[in-house]
C-alpha positions in Angstrom: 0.0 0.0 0.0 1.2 3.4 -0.8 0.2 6.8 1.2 0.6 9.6 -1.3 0.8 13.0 1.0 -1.5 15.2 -0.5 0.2 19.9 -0.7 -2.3 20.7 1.9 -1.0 18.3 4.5 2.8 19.4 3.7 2.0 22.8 4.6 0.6 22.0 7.3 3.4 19.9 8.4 5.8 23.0 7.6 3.5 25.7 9.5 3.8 23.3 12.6 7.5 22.2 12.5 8.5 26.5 11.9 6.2 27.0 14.7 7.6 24.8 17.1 11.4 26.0 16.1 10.3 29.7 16.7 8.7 28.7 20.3 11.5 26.7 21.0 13.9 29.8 19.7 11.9 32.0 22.2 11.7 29.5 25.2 15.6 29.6 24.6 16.0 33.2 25.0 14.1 33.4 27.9 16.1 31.0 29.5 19.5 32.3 28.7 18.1 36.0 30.2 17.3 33.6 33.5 20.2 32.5 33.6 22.5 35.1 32.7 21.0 38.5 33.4 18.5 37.5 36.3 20.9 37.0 38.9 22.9 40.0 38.1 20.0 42.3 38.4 19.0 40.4 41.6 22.2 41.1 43.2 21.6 44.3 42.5 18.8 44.8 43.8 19.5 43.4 47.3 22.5 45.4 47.0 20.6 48.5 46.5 18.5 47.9 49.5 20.5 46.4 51.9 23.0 49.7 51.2 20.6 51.9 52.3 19.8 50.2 55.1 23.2 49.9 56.1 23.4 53.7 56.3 20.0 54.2 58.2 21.8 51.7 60.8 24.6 53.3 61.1 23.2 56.9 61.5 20.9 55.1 63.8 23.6 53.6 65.7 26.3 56.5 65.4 24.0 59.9 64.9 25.9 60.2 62.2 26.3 59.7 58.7 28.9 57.0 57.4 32.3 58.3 55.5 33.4 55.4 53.9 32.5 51.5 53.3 34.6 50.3 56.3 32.3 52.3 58.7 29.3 50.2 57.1 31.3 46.4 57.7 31.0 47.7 60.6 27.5 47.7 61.0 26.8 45.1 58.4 28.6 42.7 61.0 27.7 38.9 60.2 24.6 40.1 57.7 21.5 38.4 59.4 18.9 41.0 59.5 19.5 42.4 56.1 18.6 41.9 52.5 21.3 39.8 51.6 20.1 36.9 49.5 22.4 36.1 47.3 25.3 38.5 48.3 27.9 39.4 50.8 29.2 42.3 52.0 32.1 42.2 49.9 30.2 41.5 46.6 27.6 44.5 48.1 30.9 47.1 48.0 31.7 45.9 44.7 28.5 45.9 43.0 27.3 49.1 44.6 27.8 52.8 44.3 27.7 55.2 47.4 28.8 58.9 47.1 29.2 59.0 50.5 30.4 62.6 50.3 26.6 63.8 49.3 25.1 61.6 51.5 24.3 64.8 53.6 22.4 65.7 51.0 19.1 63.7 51.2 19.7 64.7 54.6 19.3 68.0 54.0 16.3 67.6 51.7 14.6 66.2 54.4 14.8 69.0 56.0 12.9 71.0 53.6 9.3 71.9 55.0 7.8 70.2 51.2 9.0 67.1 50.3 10.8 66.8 47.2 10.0 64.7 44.1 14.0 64.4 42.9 16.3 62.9 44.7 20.0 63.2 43.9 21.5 59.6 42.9 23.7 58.8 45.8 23.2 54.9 46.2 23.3 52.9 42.5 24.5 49.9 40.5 28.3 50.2 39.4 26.5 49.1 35.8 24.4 51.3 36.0 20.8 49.5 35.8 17.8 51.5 37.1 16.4 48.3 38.5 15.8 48.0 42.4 12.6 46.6 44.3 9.2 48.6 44.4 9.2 50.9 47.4 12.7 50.3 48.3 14.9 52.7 46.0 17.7 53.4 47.9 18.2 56.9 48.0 14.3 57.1 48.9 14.5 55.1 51.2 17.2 57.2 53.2 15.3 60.2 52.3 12.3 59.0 54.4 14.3 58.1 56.9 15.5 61.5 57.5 12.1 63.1 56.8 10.4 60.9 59.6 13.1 62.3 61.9 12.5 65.6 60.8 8.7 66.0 60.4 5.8 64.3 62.5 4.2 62.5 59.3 6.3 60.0 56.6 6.0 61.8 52.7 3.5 59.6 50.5 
């Protein structure tokens, strides 16, 4: 017995195998951002976060602000309490950005009777990615700090 394959089943054959290779093509790239750019970002993330909290410790613990990363080992100590997944200190220092010279700053801006919309960039990514996670951006995050000590109510 011979089956003859009739043009319409071909194409359909054709449509179905070049849609599976493009889904495949696309599951693939998805993946590769996983595993490649995900944890970066994630590290920077944490990094961004558990920076600022770093220096609301420290002025907390110090009534001042910090001058340099060794005054924040300090109070980064053993890590437990902070956002650290997937980081250390070390890897926090090298990933992250802190002027630490403008840190005063957001200080000052908290100071201001209005609150302010623009805040200067002080704590970022080396690489320079705007990524961090909702509600904790470092440098607003230090800014309400400060404005809580300063005024009676938090900004919105």
């Amino acid at each position: 017995m011979i089956i003859v394959i009739k043009e319409p089943m071909r194409r359909g054959f054709k449509w179905l195998a070049w849609s599976f290779g493009l889904l495949l093509l696309a599951f693939g790239g998805v993946a590769l951002w996983i595993h490649f750019y995900l944890p970066s970002l994630l590290k920077d993330c944490y990094g961004q976060w558990t920076s600022a909290e770093l220096v609301i410790e420290y002025h907390i613990a110090h009534s001042s602000l910090p001058a340099n990363w060794q005054d924040l080992r300090e109070t980064y100590g053993d890590g437990k309490g902070y956002h650290t997944a997937y980081t250390n200190f070390d890897e926090i220092k090298e990933r992250i950005v802190i002027d630490f010279g403008k840190l005063p700053d957001l200080q000052n801006l908290a100071r201001q009777p209005a609150k302010t919309n623009t805040l200067p960039k002080i704590i970022y990514p080396k690489d320079g990615e705007k990524a961090y996670w909702s509600g904790a951006e470092p440098n607003e995050l230090v800014y309400k700090y400060f404005w809580r000590k300063e005024h009676p109510s938090p900004p919105n």
